[in-house]
N, C-alpha and C positions, 0 to 999 in steps of 0.2 A: 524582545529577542533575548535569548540568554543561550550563552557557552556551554556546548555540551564536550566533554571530552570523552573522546571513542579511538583507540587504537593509536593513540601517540597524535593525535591529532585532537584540532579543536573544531566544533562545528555551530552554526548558530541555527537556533530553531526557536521560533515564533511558539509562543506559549497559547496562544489564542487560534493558532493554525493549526485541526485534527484531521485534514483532507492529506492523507501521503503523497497524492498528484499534484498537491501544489508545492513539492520538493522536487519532483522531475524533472532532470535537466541541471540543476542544482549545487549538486555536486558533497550532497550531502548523503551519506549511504542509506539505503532502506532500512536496514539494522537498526541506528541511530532515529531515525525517524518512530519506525515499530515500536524502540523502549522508552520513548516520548511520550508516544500518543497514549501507551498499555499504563505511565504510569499515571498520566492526569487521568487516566477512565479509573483506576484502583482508587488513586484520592479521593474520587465522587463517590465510590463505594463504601470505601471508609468514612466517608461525611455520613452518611446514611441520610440525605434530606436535598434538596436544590437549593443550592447556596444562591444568598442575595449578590446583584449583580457587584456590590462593592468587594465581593468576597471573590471572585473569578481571577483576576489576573494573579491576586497573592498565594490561590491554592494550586491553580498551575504551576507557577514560576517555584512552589515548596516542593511538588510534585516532580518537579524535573529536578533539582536538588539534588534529593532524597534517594527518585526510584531510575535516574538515570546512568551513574556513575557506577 
């Protein structure tokens, strides 16, 4: 899980979780979730390759860092 901050608030999202339905209900806004999800798919871009699975959790959790704030 890692702290996203969004709008004076703090929100937790799941680095390994890119399904937005499994936020519904939540209480975490869709905004938040959207520039989550859009920035771990940009990291894979910028990988340019399928990262070995030891590489996943730490290019997520760089990924929401970076491209969420």
């Amino acid at each position: 899980m890692f702290e996203v901050p969004y709008e004076g608030n703090h929100y937790l999202i799941d680095s390994q979780c890119g399904d937005p339905a499994m936020y519904d209900g939540s209480g975490v806004p869709r905004a938040v979730v959207d520039r989550a999800i859009s920035a771990v798919e940009s990291a894979y871009v910028r990988l340019g390759r399928t990262p070995e699975d030891s590489e996943i959790r730490s290019i997520d959790e760089n990924a929401l860092k970076e491209g969420v704030r």
